[in-house]
C-alpha positions in Angstrom: -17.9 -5.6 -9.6 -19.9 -3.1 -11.4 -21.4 -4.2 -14.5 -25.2 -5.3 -14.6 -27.1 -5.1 -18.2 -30.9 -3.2 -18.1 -33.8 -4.8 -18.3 -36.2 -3.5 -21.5 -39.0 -1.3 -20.2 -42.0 -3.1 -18.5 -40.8 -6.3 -18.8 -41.5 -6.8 -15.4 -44.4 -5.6 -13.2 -42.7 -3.7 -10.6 -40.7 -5.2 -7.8 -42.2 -5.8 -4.2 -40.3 -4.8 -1.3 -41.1 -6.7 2.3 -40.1 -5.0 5.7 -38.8 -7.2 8.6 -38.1 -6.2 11.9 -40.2 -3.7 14.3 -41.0 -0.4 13.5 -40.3 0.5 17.4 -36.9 1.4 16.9 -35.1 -2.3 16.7 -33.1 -3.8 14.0 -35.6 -3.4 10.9 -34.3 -4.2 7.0 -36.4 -4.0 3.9 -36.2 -7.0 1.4 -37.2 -7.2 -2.4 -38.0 -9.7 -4.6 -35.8 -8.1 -7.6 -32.5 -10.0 -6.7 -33.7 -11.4 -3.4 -32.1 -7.9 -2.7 -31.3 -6.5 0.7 -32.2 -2.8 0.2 -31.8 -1.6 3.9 -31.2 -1.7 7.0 -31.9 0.5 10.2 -29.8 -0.5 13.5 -31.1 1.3 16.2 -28.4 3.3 18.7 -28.4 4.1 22.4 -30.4 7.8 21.4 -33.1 6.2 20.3 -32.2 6.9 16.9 -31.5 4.5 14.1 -28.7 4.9 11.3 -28.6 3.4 7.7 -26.3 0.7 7.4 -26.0 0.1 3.5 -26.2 2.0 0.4 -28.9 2.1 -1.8 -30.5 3.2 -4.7 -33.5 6.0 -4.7 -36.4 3.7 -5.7 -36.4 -0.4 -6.1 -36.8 -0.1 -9.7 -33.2 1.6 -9.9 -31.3 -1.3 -8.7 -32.7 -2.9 -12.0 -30.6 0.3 -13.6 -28.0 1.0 -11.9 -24.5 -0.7 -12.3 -23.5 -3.0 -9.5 -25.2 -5.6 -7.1 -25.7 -3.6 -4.8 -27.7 -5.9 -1.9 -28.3 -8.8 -4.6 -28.1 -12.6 -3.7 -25.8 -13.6 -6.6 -25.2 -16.6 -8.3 -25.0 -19.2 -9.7 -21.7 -19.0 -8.8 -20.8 -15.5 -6.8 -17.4 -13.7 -8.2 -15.2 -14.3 -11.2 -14.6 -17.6 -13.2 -12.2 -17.7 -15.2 -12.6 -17.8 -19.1 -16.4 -17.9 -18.6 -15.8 -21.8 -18.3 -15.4 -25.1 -16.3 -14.6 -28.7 -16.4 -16.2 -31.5 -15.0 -16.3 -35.2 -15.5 -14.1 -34.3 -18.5 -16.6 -32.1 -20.1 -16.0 -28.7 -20.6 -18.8 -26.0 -20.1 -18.9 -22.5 -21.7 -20.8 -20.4 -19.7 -21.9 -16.5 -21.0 -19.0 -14.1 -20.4 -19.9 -10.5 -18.4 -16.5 -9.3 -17.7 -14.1 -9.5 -20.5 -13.6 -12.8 -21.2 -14.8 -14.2 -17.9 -18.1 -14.8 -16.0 -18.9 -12.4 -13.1 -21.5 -13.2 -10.1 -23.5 -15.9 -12.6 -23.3 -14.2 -15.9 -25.3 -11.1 -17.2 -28.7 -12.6 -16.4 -27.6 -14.1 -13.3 -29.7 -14.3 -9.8 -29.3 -10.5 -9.1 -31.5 -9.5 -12.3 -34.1 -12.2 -11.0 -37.5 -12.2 -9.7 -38.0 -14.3 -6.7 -40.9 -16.3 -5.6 -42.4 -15.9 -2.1 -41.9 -19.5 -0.2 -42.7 -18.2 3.7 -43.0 -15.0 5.0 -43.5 -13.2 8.8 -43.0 -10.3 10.8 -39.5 -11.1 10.9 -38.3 -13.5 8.4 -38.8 -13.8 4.6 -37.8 -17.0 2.0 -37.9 -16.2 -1.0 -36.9 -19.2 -4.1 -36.0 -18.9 -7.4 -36.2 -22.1 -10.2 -32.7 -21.4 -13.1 -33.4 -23.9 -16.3 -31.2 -26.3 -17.4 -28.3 -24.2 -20.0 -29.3 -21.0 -17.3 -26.0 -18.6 -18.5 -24.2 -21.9 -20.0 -24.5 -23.7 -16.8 -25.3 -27.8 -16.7 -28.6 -28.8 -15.0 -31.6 -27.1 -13.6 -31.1 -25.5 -10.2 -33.5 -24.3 -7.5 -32.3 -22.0 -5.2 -33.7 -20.7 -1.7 -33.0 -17.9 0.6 -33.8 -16.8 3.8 -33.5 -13.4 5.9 -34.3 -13.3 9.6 -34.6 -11.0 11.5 -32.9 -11.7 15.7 -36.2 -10.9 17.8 -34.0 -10.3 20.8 -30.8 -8.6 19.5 -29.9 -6.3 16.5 -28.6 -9.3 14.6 -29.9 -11.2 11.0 -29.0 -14.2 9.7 -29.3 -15.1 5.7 -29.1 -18.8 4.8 -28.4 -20.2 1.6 -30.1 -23.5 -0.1 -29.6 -25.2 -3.6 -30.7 -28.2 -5.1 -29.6 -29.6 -8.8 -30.0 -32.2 -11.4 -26.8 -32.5 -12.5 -23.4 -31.6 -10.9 -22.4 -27.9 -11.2 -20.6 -25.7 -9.2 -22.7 -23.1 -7.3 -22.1 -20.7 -4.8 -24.4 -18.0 -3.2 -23.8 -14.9 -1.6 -25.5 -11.6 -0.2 -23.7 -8.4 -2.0 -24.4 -5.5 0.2 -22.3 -2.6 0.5 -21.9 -1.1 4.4 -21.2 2.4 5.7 -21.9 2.2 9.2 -21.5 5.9 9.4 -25.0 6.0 8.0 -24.3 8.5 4.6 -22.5 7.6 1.6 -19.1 8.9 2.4 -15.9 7.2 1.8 -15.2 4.5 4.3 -11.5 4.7 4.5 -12.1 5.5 8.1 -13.7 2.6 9.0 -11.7 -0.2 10.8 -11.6 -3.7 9.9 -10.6 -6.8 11.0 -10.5 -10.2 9.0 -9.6 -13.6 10.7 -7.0 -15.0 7.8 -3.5 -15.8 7.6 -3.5 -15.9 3.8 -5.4 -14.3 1.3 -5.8 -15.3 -3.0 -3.8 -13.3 -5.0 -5.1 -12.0 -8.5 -3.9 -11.6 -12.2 -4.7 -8.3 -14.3 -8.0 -9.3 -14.9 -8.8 -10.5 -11.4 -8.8 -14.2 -11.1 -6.9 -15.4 -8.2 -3.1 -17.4 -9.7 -4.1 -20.4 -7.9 -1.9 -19.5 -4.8 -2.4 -18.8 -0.9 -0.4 -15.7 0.2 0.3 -15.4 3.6 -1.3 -11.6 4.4 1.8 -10.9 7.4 3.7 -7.5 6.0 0.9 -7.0 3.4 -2.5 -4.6 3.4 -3.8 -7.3 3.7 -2.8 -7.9 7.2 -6.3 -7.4 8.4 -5.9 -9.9 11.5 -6.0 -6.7 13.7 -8.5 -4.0 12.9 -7.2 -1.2 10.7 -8.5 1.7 9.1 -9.4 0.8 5.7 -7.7 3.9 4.4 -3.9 3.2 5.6 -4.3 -0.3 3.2 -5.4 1.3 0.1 -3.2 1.1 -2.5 -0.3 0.1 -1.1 1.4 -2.4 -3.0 0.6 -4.5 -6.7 -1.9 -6.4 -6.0 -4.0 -2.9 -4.2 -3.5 -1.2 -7.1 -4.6 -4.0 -9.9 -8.2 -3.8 -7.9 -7.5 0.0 -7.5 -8.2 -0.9 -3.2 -9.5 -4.0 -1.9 -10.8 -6.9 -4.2 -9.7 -9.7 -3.1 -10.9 -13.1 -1.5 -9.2 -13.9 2.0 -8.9 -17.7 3.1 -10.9 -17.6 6.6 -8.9 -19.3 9.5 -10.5 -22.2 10.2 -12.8 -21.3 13.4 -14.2 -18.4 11.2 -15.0 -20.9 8.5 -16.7 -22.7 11.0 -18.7 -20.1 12.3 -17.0 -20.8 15.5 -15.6 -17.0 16.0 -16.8 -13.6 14.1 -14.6 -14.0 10.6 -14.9 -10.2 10.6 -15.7 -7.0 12.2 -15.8 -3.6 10.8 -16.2 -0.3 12.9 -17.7 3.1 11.5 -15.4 6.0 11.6 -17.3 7.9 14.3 -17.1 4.5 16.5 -21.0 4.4 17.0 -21.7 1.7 15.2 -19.6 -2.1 15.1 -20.7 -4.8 13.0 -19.6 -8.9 13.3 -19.7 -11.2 10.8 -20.0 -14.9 11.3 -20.3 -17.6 8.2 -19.5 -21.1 7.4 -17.9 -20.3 4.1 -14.3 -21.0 3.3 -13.5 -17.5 1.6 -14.7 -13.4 2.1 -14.3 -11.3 -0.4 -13.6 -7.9 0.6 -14.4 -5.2 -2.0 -13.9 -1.7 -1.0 -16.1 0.4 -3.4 -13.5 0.9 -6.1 -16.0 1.7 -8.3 -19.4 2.5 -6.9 -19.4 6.5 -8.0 -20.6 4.8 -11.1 -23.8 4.2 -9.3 -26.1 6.5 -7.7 -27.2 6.4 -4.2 -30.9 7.3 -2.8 -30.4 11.2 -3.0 -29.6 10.1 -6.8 -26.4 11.7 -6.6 -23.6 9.3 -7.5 -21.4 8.0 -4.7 -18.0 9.0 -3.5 -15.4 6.5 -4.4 -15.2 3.8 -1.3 -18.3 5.1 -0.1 -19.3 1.4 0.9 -17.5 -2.1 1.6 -18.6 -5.8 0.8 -18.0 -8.3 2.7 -19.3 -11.1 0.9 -18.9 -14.9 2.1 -18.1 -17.3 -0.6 -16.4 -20.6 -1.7 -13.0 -19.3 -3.0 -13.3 -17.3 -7.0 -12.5 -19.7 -9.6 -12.7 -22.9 -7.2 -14.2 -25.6 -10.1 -10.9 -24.1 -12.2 -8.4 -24.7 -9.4 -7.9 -29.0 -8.4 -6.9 -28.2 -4.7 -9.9 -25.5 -3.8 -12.8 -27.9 -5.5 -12.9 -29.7 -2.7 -14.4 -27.2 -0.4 -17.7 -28.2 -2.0 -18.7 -25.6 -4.5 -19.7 -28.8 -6.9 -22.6 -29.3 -6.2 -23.9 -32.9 -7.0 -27.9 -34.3 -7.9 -29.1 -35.5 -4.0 -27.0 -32.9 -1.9 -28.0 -29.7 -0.8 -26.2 -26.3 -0.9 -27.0 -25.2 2.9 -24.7 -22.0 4.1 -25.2 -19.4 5.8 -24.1 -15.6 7.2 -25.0 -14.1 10.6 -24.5 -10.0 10.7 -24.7 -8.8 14.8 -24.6 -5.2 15.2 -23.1 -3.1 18.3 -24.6 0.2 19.4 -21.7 1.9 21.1 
């Protein structure tokens, strides 16, 4: 998921960056407007000491450069649809193709490349909106979109929540792209264990969009319903190397879609640091950093290969293309409201 288009020089005044949390040695992230992006976060550990959680660029400004979406909210509709198109109510909509002949993460101009406006903000909590015109990357309707971070003021925990409003039906989903290495650097995290709550994940063609089917994960690298190191899955079998690792949208059992149990949990190698991850989204995406040594991190040196892993919670890819998934509720309707959310708890060990 690595293709993002540059801005033209001073098109924008330059990006402001908001830091939530305490400066006492508790959870504390930093939060610009450029992408509603999530540019870091600090969890604190038993020494006293806190690590880096997710990769970054050197400077805000980069993440306007730099291939990927690295911390964006994306949308209007996060991951792949397919032919850059939908159809609704009979009518067909071409939206604006960024990944061959399909539309990735809301198109080349898409949330991530957007500033935000400042709706609230507090020592611990930030919402931040963003208004997308009717025709917005070929998409029906105008849209206004909301997003909040907060900060836990009693635990090493945040929670992001999602909000839309439209004028005319269309399908949206939003979702936070971070990229974790809870070993704090930017080495690979094939050591890293994960666990994902699913019995069946979405199988993908060549050029990534999911067949249409429900696969159970037993016998597969895929089988994720027990934590295992990220490495021993990695390309093992067709679908592994297609992605070249882990690309791939799992279909959340459904307590985890409920938010009723952690629908994941992922270790750093060194076993310091844990992380859960709670939503009420159907589908995660798990994306292992195939490509992110095309990006540089905040030493400006470009990044090992798997030197991060999204987990990114989502209606499934392709939904308004697929009859059975569409009614999940990624078509969005004038008078309802988009309102999900994700809830990240960190553990100190």
């Amino acid at each position: 998921m690595i293709r993002n288009p540059v801005p033209p020089p001073g098109a924008h005044p330059a990006p402001a960056v908001f830091t939530l949390g305490t400066a006492d040695g508790g959870l504390q992230i930093q939060v610009s407007d450029l992408g509603a992006r999530w540019l870091s976060c600090l969890v604190p550990l038993p020494d006293g000491s806190r690590r880096e959680a997710i990769l970054g660029h050197a400077t805000v400004a980069a993440h306007a450069r730099e291939p990927g979406y690295f911390g964006a909210v994306v949308g209007r509709y996060a991951n792949r649809l397919a032919g850059a198109a939908f159809t609704l109510g009979g009518r067909r909509h071409a939206l604006t193709a960024n990944e061959g002949a399909n539309q990735l993460h809301g198109g080349p101009e898409g949330f991530d490349r957007r500033r935000w406006s400042v709706v609230d903000h507090g020592p611990r909590h930030l919402r931040l909106a963003l208004h997308s015109p009717d025709g917005d990357q070929g998409y029906p309707g105008a849209l206004d979109a909301e997003v909040e971070y907060r900060v836990d003021p009693a635990r090493p925990a945040l929670t992001l929540r999602f909000g839309a409003r439209v004028t005319a039906p269309c399908p949206v989903s939003l979702t936070s792209h971070p990229y974790f290495n809870l070993d704090g650097d930017a080495a690979s995290v094939r050591g890293h264990r994960l666990s994902v709550v699913a019995a069946a994940m979405l199988p993908v063609r060549a050029d990534m969009i999911p067949t249409g089917e429900l696969a159970p994960v037993a016998g597969t690298a895929f089988d994720l319903r027990q934590a295992r190191r990220l490495g021993d899955g990695l390309g093992r079998g067709g679908q592994q190397l297609l992605a070249g690792g882990y690309d791939h949208c799992f279909a959340l059992d459904a307590p985890a879609a409920r938010g009723e149990l952690a629908a994941a949990e992922l270790a750093s190698t060194d076993g310091r640091l844990a992380m859960r991850l709670y939503t009420d989204y159907p589908g995660l995406q798990v994306c292992s950093g195939n490509f992110v040594q095309n990006s540089r991190g905040r030493d400006g040196r470009p990044f090992a290969r798997h030197a991060g892993i999204a987990l990114e919670p989502q209606f499934f890819p392709d939904a308004p293309n697929q009859p059975a998934w569409r009614e999940q509720g990624c078509v969005l309707r004038p008078g309802q409201r988009l309102s999900r959310w994700m809830r990240l708890e960190f553990d100190a060990r």
